[in-house]
LOPA-574301 format. One line per field, with one value per residue (C-alpha): x negated, y, z negated. Coordinates in steps of 0.02 Angstrom, whole numbers, always signed. Example, Ala and Ser with C-alpha at 12.3 -4.5 7.8 and 13.67 -1.06 7.14 Angstrom:
<sites>
x: [-615,-684]
y: [-225,-53]
z: [-390,-357]
</sites>
This chain:
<sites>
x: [-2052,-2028,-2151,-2021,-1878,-1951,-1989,-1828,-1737,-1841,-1791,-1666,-1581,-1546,-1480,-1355,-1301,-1282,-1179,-1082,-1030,-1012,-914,-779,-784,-747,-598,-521,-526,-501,-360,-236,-229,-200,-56,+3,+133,+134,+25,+155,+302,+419,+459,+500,+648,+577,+421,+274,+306,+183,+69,+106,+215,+389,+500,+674,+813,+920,+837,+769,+963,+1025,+872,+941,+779,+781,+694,+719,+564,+589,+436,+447,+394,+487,+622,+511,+443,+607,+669,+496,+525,+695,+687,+653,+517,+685,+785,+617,+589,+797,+755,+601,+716,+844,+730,+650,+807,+853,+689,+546,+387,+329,+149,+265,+349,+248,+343,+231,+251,+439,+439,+395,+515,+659,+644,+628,+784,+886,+847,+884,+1001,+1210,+1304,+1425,+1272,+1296,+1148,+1177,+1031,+1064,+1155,+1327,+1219,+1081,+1195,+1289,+1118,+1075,+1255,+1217,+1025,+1113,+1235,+1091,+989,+1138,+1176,+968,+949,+1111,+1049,+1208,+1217,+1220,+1384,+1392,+1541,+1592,+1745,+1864,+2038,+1969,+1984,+1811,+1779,+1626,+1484,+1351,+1255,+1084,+1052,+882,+770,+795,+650,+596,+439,+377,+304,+490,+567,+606,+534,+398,+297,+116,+63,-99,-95,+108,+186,+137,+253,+362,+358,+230,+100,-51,-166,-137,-114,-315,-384,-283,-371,-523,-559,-479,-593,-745,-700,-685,-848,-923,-878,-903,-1096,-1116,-1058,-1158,-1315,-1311,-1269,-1389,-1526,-1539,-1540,-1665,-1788,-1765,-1790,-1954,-2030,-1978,-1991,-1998,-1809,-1735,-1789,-1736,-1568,-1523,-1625,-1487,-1326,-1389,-1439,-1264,-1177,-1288,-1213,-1044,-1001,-955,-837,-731,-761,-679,-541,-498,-527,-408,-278,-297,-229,-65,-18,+55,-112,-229,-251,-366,-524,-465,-532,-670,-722,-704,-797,-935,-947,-967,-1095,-1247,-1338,-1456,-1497,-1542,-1662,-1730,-1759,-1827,-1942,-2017,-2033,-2118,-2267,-2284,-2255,-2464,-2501,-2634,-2525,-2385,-2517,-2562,-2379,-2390,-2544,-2474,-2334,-2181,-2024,-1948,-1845,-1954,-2087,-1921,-1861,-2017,-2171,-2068,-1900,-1991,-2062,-1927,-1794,-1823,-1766,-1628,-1580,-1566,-1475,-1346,-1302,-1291,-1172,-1066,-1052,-1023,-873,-780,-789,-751,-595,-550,-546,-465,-318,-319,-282,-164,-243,-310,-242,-57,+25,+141,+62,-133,-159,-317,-409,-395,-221,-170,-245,-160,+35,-27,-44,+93,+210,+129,+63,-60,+75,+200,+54,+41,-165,-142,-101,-246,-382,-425,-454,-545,-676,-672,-735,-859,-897,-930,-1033,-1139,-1189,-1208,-1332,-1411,-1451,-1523,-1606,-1706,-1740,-1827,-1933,-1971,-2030,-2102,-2261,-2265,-2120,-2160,-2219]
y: [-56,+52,+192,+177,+201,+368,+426,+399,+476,+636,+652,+789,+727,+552,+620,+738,+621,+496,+602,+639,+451,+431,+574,+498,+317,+393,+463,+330,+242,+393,+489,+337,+341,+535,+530,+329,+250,+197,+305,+273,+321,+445,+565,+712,+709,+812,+820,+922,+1011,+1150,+1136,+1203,+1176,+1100,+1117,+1049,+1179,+1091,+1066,+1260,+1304,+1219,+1238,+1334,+1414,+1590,+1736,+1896,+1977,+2145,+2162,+2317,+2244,+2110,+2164,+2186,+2032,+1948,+2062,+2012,+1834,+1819,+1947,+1804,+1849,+1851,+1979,+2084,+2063,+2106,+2277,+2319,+2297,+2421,+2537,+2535,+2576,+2706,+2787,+2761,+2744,+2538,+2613,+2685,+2519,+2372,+2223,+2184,+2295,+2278,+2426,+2528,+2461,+2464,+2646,+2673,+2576,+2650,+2818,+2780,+2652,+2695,+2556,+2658,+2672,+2573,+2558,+2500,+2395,+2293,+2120,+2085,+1944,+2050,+2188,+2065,+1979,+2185,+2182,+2025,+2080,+2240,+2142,+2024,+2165,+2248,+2091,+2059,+2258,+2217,+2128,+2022,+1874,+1718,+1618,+1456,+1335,+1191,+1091,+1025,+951,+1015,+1191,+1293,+1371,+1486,+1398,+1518,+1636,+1684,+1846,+1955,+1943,+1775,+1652,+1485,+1439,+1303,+1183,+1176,+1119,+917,+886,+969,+890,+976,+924,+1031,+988,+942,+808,+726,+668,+550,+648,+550,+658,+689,+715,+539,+452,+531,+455,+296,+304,+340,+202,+96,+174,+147,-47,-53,+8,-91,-248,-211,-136,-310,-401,-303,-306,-473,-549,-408,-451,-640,-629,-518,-622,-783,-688,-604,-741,-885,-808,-909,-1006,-954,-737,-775,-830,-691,-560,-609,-611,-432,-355,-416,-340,-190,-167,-183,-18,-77,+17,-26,-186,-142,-69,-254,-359,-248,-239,-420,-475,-414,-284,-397,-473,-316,-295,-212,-358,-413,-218,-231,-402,-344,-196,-279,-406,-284,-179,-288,-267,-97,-195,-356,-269,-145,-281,-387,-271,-246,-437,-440,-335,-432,-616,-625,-527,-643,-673,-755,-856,-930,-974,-1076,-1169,-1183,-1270,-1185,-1200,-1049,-997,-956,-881,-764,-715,-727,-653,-560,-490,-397,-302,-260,-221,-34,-21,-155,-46,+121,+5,-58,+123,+174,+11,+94,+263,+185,+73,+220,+313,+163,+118,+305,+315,+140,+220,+356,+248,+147,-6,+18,-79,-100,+41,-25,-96,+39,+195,+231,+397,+367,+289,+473,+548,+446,+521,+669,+691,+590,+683,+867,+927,+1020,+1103,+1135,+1195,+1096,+1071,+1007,+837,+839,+953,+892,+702,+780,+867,+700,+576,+716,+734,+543,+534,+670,+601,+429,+515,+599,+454,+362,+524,+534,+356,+369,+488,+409,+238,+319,+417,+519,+612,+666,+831]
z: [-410,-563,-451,-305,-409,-484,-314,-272,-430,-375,-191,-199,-34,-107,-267,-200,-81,-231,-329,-195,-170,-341,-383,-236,-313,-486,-424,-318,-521,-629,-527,-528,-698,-713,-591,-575,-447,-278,-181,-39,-128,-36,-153,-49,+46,+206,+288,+249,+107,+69,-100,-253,-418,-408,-536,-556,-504,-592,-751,-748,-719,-882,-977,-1143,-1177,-1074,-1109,-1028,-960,-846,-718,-606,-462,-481,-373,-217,-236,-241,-67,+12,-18,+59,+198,+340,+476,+608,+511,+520,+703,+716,+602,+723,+871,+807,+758,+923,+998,+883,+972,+839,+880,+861,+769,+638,+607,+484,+455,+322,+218,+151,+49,+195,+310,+183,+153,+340,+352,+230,+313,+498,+504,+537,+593,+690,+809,+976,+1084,+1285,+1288,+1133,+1143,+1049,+988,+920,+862,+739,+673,+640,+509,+441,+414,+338,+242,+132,+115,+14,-75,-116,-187,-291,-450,-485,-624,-532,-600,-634,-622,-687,-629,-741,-688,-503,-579,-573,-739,-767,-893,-878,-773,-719,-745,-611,-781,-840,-851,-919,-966,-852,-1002,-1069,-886,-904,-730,-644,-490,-455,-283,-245,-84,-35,+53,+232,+350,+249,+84,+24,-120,+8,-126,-226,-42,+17,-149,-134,+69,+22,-89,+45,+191,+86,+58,+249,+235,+138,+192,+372,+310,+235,+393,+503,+411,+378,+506,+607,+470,+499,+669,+683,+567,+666,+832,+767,+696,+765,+954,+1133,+1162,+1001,+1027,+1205,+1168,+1025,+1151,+1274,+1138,+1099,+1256,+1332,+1170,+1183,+1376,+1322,+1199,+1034,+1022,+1160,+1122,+951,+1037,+1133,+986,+879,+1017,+1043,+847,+803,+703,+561,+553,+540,+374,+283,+262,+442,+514,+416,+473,+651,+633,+553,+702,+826,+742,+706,+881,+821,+664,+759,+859,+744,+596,+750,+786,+603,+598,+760,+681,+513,+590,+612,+435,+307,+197,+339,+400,+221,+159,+348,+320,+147,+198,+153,+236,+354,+265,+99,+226,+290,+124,+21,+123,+252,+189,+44,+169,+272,+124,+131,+292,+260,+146,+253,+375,+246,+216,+408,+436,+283,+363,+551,+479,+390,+550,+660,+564,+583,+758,+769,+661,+772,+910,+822,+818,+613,+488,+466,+427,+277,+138,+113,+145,+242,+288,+475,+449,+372,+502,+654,+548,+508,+706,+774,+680,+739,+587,+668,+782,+639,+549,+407,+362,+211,+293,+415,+349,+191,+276,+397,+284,+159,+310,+353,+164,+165,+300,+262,+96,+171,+290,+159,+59,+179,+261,+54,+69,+230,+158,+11,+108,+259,+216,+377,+319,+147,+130]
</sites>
């Protein structure tokens, strides 16, 4: 035992694999209490809001602590940011007319194309081909830019009495120091559809997802394992009958079968154990024949044949003198069932027949919003791609566990 354990400690595939697992289970614990609350909690009022740092407008506005700090690029920066991608496509088209060559025009590059402006453009030009529309987008484009290259205080008003008096400004160089701001949010990777923190929601899934896992591995192996022992050893009328459950399961895909039982219980009713109890009872077929299989070959071994003469009852001769020989690749099993249940509940979710969608957060369920609400249209990956490469990051070390375990206890594949 203590020689299989080493060997196992030194296979490089199980390790990393390991660590993997164990790195993601440490977080589902350790990040709840970093950042605590309802993973589900709607705290963005919008959808899909990008990641980064959000700080309180309000609370930055009537912060007292300012300090006055002149960058010289800080004006470009500022132009860059609020020149929209229309009023640069409404520049271009003026400039166009005005007869200038489109290769001499970058809309990406704002300096540029503000000099270039300021040179060419006279709005006492009329061109024949340009709309009315267009032509008063052009003035209003011409207007902001005036109004962004004029570095005015910002006033602000209080009223009194319904009068407005002035009770500060905001000058171009003011900051505040983003420790000092009463309320700042960091969401490292932004909101989902219902302005919900993605980041805390995926953690929240994932420990969700691997529960589903779990308990459908459990199911399925079980229930796949003693099947399997009493068909191998028992054989004639008893292998016949479980030969025939399986074979007939085995000709029905599981996973359409998944897909019936799931649509067949209410929505209300699929909760998180009741998914993973489904999934785990329509997955045991390829253990039942693979563990029958092993049994088949060690039924007739010496040692079988003694504990019968000897007397012992079935089930110590299953668990006892046959099991122990089999656990290795119970084992391996266990693992596969884990992986096949995350991925099952995923595409379940994706269907929208997962668990309910109101009380836990699951990978698959995150995925199934993230796409009926087009975040892959409108461009939002943060609240599709980072599930995506978690399930595949969970897999893959599931796989490679077992994939270092299968080397360890099967000597053709060592090196």
């Amino acid at each position: 035992m203590k020689n299989t354990l080493r060997q196992i400690a030194h296979s490089p595939k199980f390790m990393i694999g390991f660590c993997m697992i164990l790195l993601m289970v440490l977080s589902v614990f350790i990040y709840p209490l970093i950042v605590p609350g309802n993973p589900l909690e709607m705290i963005g009022l919008g959808t899909f809001f990008r990641p980064g740092t959000y700080v309180s407008v309000y609370d930055s506005v009537s912060t007292d602590k300012r300090y006055v700090i002149k960058l010289s690029d800080a004006a470009e920066k500022r132009l860059a940011s609020k020149l929209a991608p229309e009023d640069r496509e409404v520049m271009k088209t003026w400039l166009l007319a005005f007869g200038l060559p489109e290769e001499s025009i970058d809309l990406e590059n704002t300096e540029e194309l503000l000099q270039l402006w300021r040179n060419t453009y006279d709005p006492e030009l009329r061109f024949d081909n340009m709309t009315t529309a267009v032509r008063k987008h052009v003035q209003r484009t011409d207007a902001k830019l005036d109004s962004l290259l004029t570095d005015t205080d910002i006033i602000i008003a209080s009223e009194t009495d319904g009068t407005l008096t002035q009770s500060g400004a905001v000058g171009a160089n003011d900051y505040v120091n983003v420790s000092e701001i009463a309320n700042v949010r960091v969401l490292p990777l932004g909101t989902d559809n219902f302005g919900r923190d993605v980041l805390k929601e995926m953690i929240s899934a994932l420990g969700t997802s691997l529960l589903i896992g779990l308990i459908a591995g459990t199911i399925a192996t079980v229930f796949g394992l003693a099947l399997g022992l009493l068909a191998g050893y028992v054989g004639g009328i008893v292998d016949d009958i479980i030969m025939f459950v399986t074979n007939l399961f085995t000709v029905i895909p599981s996973f359409v079968l998944l897909i019936l039982i799931s649509f067949s219980i209410s929505q209300t009713q699929r909760g998180t154990v009741t998914v993973a109890v489904v999934i785990g009872l329509t997955s045991w077929v390829w253990t039942t024949r693979s563990v029958r299989a092993q049994v088949v070959s060690l039924r007739n071994r010496d040692h079988v044949n003694l504990s019968k003469l000897s007397g012992h009852s079935l089930p110590r001769i299953l668990v006892a003198d046959i099991l122990p020989y089999i656990a290795s690749y119970v084992i391996m099993a266990f693992i596969l069932q884990i992986s096949s249940g995350i991925l099952a509940e995923a595409q379940l979710s994706m269907l929208g027949l997962g668990p309910r969608t109101t009380t836990t957060p699951t990978l698959g369920l995150m995925m199934y919003w993230a796409m009926l609400y087009t975040a892959h249209i409108n461009g939002a990956w943060w609240a599709y791609f980072p599930i995506v490469v978690l399930i595949a990051c969970v897999s893959f070390s599931l796989n490679l566990m077992n994939t270092g375990l299968d080397q360890v206890f099967n000597p053709q594949l060592r090196g």
